[in-house]
C-alpha positions in Angstrom: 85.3 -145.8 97.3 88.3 -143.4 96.6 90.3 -142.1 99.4 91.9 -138.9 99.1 94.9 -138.0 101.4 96.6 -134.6 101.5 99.9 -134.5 100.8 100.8 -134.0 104.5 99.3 -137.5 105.2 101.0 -139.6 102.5 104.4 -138.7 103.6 103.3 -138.9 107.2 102.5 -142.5 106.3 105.4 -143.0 104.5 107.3 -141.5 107.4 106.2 -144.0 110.2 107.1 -147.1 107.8 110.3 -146.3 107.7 111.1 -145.1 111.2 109.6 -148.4 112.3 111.7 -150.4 110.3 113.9 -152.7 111.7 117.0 -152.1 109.4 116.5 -148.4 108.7 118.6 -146.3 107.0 117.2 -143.2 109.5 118.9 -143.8 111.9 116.0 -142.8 114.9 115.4 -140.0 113.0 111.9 -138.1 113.8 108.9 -137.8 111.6 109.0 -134.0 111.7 112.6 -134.5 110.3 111.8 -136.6 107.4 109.2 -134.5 106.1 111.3 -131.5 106.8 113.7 -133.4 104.8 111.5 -134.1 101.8 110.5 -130.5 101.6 114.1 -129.5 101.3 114.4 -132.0 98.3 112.1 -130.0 96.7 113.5 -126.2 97.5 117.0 -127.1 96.9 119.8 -124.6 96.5 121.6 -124.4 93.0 124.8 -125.4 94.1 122.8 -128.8 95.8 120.8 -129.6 92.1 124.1 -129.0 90.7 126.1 -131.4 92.6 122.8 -134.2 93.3 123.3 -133.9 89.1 126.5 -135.3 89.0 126.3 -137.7 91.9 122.8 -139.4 91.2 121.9 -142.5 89.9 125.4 -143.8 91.1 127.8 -141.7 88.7 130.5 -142.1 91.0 129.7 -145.7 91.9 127.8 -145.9 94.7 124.4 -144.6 95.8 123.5 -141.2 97.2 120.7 -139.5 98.8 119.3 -136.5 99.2 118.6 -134.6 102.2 118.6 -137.5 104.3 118.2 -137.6 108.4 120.7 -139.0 110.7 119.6 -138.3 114.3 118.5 -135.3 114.9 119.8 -133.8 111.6 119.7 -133.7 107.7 122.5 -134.0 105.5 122.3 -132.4 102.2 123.7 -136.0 100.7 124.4 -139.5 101.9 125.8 -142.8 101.1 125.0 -145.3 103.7 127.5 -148.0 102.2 130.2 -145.7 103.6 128.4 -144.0 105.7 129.5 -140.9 104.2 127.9 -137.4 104.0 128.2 -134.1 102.3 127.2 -130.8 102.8 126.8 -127.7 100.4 127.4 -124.7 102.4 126.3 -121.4 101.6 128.0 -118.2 102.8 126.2 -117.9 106.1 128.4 -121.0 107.2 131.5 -118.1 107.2 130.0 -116.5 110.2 131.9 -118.1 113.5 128.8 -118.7 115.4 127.8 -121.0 112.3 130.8 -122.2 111.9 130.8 -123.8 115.4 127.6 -124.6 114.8 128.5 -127.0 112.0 131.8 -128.4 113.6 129.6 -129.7 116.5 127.5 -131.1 114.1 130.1 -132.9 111.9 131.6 -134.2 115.3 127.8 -135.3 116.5 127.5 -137.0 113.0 131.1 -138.8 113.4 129.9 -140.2 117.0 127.6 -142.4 114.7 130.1 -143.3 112.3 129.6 -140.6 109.4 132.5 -139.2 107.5 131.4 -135.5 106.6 132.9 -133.6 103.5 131.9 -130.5 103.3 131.8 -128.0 100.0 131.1 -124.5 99.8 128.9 -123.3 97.2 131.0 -121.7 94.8 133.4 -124.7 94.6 130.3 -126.7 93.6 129.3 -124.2 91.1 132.6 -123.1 89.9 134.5 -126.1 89.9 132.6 -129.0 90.2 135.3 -131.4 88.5 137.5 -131.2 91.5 134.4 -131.6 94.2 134.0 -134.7 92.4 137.6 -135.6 92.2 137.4 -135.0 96.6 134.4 -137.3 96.7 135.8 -140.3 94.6 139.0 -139.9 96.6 137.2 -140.1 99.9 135.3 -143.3 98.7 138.5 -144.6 97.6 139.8 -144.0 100.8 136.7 -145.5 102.4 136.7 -148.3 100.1 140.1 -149.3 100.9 139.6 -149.2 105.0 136.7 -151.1 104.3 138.3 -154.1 103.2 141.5 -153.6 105.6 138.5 -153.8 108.3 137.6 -157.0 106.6 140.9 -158.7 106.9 141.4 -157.9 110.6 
Protein backbone atom coordinates (compact mmCIF):
# COMPACT_ATOMS: atom_id res chain seq x y z
CA UNK A 1 0.00 0.00 0.00
CA UNK A 2 1.61 3.50 -0.58
CA UNK A 3 0.93 6.30 1.65
CA UNK A 4 1.01 9.66 0.39
CA UNK A 5 1.51 12.56 2.85
CA UNK A 6 1.38 16.25 1.89
CA UNK A 7 4.18 18.13 2.57
CA UNK A 8 2.37 19.88 5.57
CA UNK A 9 2.13 16.42 7.25
CA UNK A 10 5.72 15.17 6.96
CA UNK A 11 7.08 18.11 8.67
CA UNK A 12 4.22 18.09 11.05
CA UNK A 13 5.43 14.65 11.97
CA UNK A 14 8.81 15.56 11.95
CA UNK A 15 7.85 18.46 14.15
CA UNK A 16 6.20 16.50 17.20
CA UNK A 17 9.38 14.11 17.24
CA UNK A 18 11.43 16.53 18.06
CA UNK A 19 9.45 18.69 20.43
CA UNK A 20 8.88 15.59 22.35
CA UNK A 21 12.31 14.78 22.69
CA UNK A 22 13.73 14.58 25.83
CA UNK A 23 17.18 16.31 25.05
CA UNK A 24 15.95 18.72 22.40
CA UNK A 25 17.78 21.25 20.86
CA UNK A 26 14.15 23.35 20.54
CA UNK A 27 14.12 24.50 23.41
CA UNK A 28 9.82 24.19 23.97
CA UNK A 29 9.56 25.66 20.82
CA UNK A 30 5.94 25.28 19.08
CA UNK A 31 5.06 23.20 16.08
CA UNK A 32 3.78 26.27 14.21
CA UNK A 33 7.37 27.69 14.82
CA UNK A 34 9.25 24.91 13.42
CA UNK A 35 7.49 24.76 10.38
CA UNK A 36 7.58 28.46 10.14
CA UNK A 37 11.14 27.93 10.53
CA UNK A 38 11.60 25.42 7.79
CA UNK A 39 9.75 27.63 5.36
CA UNK A 40 12.14 30.40 6.07
CA UNK A 41 15.11 27.96 5.22
CA UNK A 42 13.74 27.85 1.98
CA UNK A 43 12.94 31.77 1.20
CA UNK A 44 16.09 32.97 2.62
CA UNK A 45 17.38 36.51 2.13
CA UNK A 46 20.75 36.92 0.09
CA UNK A 47 22.68 38.19 2.77
CA UNK A 48 21.43 34.79 4.98
CA UNK A 49 22.55 32.17 1.79
CA UNK A 50 25.51 34.25 1.71
CA UNK A 51 26.71 33.96 5.24
CA UNK A 52 24.89 30.03 5.95
CA UNK A 53 27.71 29.54 2.74
CA UNK A 54 30.52 30.34 4.71
CA UNK A 55 29.44 29.00 8.04
CA UNK A 56 27.95 25.50 7.01
CA UNK A 57 29.21 22.26 7.29
CA UNK A 58 31.40 23.53 10.25
CA UNK A 59 33.88 26.07 8.30
CA UNK A 60 34.52 27.86 11.32
CA UNK A 61 34.66 24.80 13.54
CA UNK A 62 31.65 24.11 14.96
CA UNK A 63 28.15 23.35 13.78
CA UNK A 64 25.45 25.83 12.79
CA UNK A 65 21.90 25.91 11.94
CA UNK A 66 19.57 27.59 10.18
CA UNK A 67 16.62 29.28 11.13
CA UNK A 68 16.34 27.51 14.28
CA UNK A 69 13.57 28.06 17.24
CA UNK A 70 14.41 29.04 20.71
CA UNK A 71 11.14 29.68 22.67
CA UNK A 72 8.95 31.51 21.11
CA UNK A 73 11.45 32.71 18.35
CA UNK A 74 13.67 31.90 15.28
CA UNK A 75 17.14 32.77 14.92
CA UNK A 76 18.47 33.14 11.50
CA UNK A 77 21.59 30.82 12.80
CA UNK A 78 22.56 28.77 15.77
CA UNK A 79 25.23 26.85 17.40
CA UNK A 80 23.97 24.99 20.36
CA UNK A 81 27.56 23.99 21.63
CA UNK A 82 27.84 27.65 22.62
CA UNK A 83 24.68 28.39 22.56
CA UNK A 84 25.26 31.17 20.22
CA UNK A 85 23.03 32.90 17.71
CA UNK A 86 23.16 35.24 14.81
CA UNK A 87 21.00 37.35 13.10
CA UNK A 88 21.03 39.05 9.48
CA UNK A 89 19.18 42.17 9.71
CA UNK A 90 17.75 43.88 6.96
CA UNK A 91 17.10 47.64 6.85
CA UNK A 92 13.77 47.62 8.49
CA UNK A 93 15.65 46.74 11.78
CA UNK A 94 16.84 50.79 11.52
CA UNK A 95 13.44 51.85 12.40
CA UNK A 96 13.26 52.45 16.49
CA UNK A 97 10.16 50.57 17.00
CA UNK A 98 12.14 47.56 15.41
CA UNK A 99 14.95 48.25 16.95
CA UNK A 100 13.38 47.85 20.39
CA UNK A 101 11.76 45.19 19.11
CA UNK A 102 14.95 43.24 18.58
CA UNK A 103 16.76 44.40 21.85
CA UNK A 104 13.87 42.78 23.87
CA UNK A 105 14.35 39.87 21.85
CA UNK A 106 18.24 39.52 22.18
CA UNK A 107 17.61 40.13 26.08
CA UNK A 108 14.58 37.36 25.98
CA UNK A 109 17.13 35.07 24.17
CA UNK A 110 20.03 35.80 26.83
CA UNK A 111 17.46 34.84 29.79
CA UNK A 112 18.01 31.29 28.26
CA UNK A 113 21.65 31.47 27.90
CA UNK A 114 22.07 32.60 24.08
CA UNK A 115 24.81 35.00 23.12
CA UNK A 116 23.31 37.01 20.09
CA UNK A 117 25.58 38.67 17.37
CA UNK A 118 23.89 40.47 15.24
CA UNK A 119 24.95 41.63 11.35
CA UNK A 120 23.34 43.91 9.08
CA UNK A 121 22.98 42.98 5.68
CA UNK A 122 25.40 44.86 3.83
CA UNK A 123 28.22 43.91 6.14
CA UNK A 124 27.38 40.30 5.29
CA UNK A 125 27.33 41.08 1.60
CA UNK A 126 30.04 43.66 1.46
CA UNK A 127 32.34 42.39 3.80
CA UNK A 128 31.90 39.04 4.74
CA UNK A 129 35.66 38.39 5.82
CA UNK A 130 35.34 40.54 8.86
CA UNK A 131 31.65 39.00 9.86
CA UNK A 132 33.48 35.95 9.88
CA UNK A 133 36.52 37.28 11.67
CA UNK A 134 33.49 38.65 14.64
CA UNK A 135 32.05 35.13 14.72
CA UNK A 136 35.40 33.19 15.23
CA UNK A 137 36.35 35.79 17.74
CA UNK A 138 33.10 35.32 19.61
CA UNK A 139 33.56 31.38 19.69
CA UNK A 140 37.06 32.04 20.77
CA UNK A 141 35.70 33.97 23.44
CA UNK A 142 33.11 31.33 24.15
CA UNK A 143 35.50 28.63 23.89
CA UNK A 144 37.77 30.01 26.37
CA UNK A 145 34.86 30.72 29.20
CA UNK A 146 33.88 27.42 28.52
CA UNK A 147 36.80 25.77 29.84
CA UNK A 148 37.40 28.53 32.67
CA UNK A 149 33.66 27.28 33.64
CA UNK A 150 35.17 23.92 33.68
CA UNK A 151 37.93 24.49 36.09
CA UNK A 152 35.80 26.28 38.66
Amino acid sequence: MIFRFSMLNFINQICSRMVRSKFNMYHNGRRELLVNAKSLRISSTEAEKVLWQEIRSKKLGVKFRRQHVIENFIVDFYCHEFKLAIEVDGDYHLEAEQQEYDENRSYNLNEYGVVVLRFSNDEVLYDINKVKSKIIDKITELKKEDKTMCNV
